[in-house]
N, C-alpha and C positions, 0 to 999 in steps of 0.2 A: 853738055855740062853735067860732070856727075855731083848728084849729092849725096854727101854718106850721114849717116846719123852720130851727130855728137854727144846727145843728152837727154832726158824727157823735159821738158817744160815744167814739169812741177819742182825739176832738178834744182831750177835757178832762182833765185834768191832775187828781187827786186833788188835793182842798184850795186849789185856784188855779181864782180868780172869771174867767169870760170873759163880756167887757163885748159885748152885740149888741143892734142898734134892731129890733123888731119895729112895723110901722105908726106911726112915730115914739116909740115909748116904749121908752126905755132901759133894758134887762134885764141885770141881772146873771145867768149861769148858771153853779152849780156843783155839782160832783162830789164829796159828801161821806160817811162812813160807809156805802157801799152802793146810797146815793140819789141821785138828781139833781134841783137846786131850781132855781127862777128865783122872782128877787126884785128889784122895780123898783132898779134902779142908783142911784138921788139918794137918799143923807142926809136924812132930813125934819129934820136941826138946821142943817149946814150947805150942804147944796145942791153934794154934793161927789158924786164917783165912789165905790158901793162895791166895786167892782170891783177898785178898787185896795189895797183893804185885806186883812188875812188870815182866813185861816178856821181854826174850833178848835171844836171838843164842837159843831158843827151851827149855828154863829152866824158872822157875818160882820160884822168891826169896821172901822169908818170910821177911817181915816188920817188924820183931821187932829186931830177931837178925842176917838178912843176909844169914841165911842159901838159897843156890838153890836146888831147884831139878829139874830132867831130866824131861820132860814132856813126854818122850816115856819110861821112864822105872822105873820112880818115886826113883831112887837113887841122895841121896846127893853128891854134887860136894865138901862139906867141912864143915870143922867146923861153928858152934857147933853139927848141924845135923850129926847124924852117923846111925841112922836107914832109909831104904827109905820107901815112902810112896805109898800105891796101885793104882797103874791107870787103866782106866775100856776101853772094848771095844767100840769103837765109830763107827758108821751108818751113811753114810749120804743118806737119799730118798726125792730126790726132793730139797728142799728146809728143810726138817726137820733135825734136829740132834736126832738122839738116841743114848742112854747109856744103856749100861748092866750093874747094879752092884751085878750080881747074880751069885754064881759060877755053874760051870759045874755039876751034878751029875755023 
């Protein structure tokens, strides 16, 4: 599993998603309760940024139609979303964040 460096940790803003492409796939990364997630960036209802939406109790709600998802498991809390979205392992060294978004062989 590689991981590459997305950000410093002091980069991230408590509760505010920072949108980065790792090897073309679009990750949201955020700084919540203690934690640090990444969770693929696109809506699996509308095909939208979640990046741009807010975080609250460990979920991250899509802006356009409300959908949440879990930030530890990338499943939707409700309609209209019904597929979840993939979340990647997360590193923290030192002060750096890295992301895996590479599967296991």
């Amino acid at each position: 599993m590689a991981f590459l460096r997305v950000c410093s940790l002091s980069d991230l803003a408590e509760d505010t998603p920072k949108r980065v492409e790792l090897d073309g796939v679009p990750v949201s990364v955020v700084r919540t309760e203690g934690e640090v997630f990444a969770i693929n960036d696109i809506c699996s209802h509308a095909n939208v940024s979640l990046s741009e939406g807010e975080v609250e109790d460990c979920m991250i709600e899509c802006w356009l139609h409300g959908s949440s998802f879990d930030l530890r498991t990338g499943k939707p809390s409700g309609l209209p979303a019904t597929r979840p979205v993939p979340v990647y392992p997360v590193k923290i060294e030192g002060d750096d964040v890295l992301v895996s978004v590479t599967q296991e062989s």
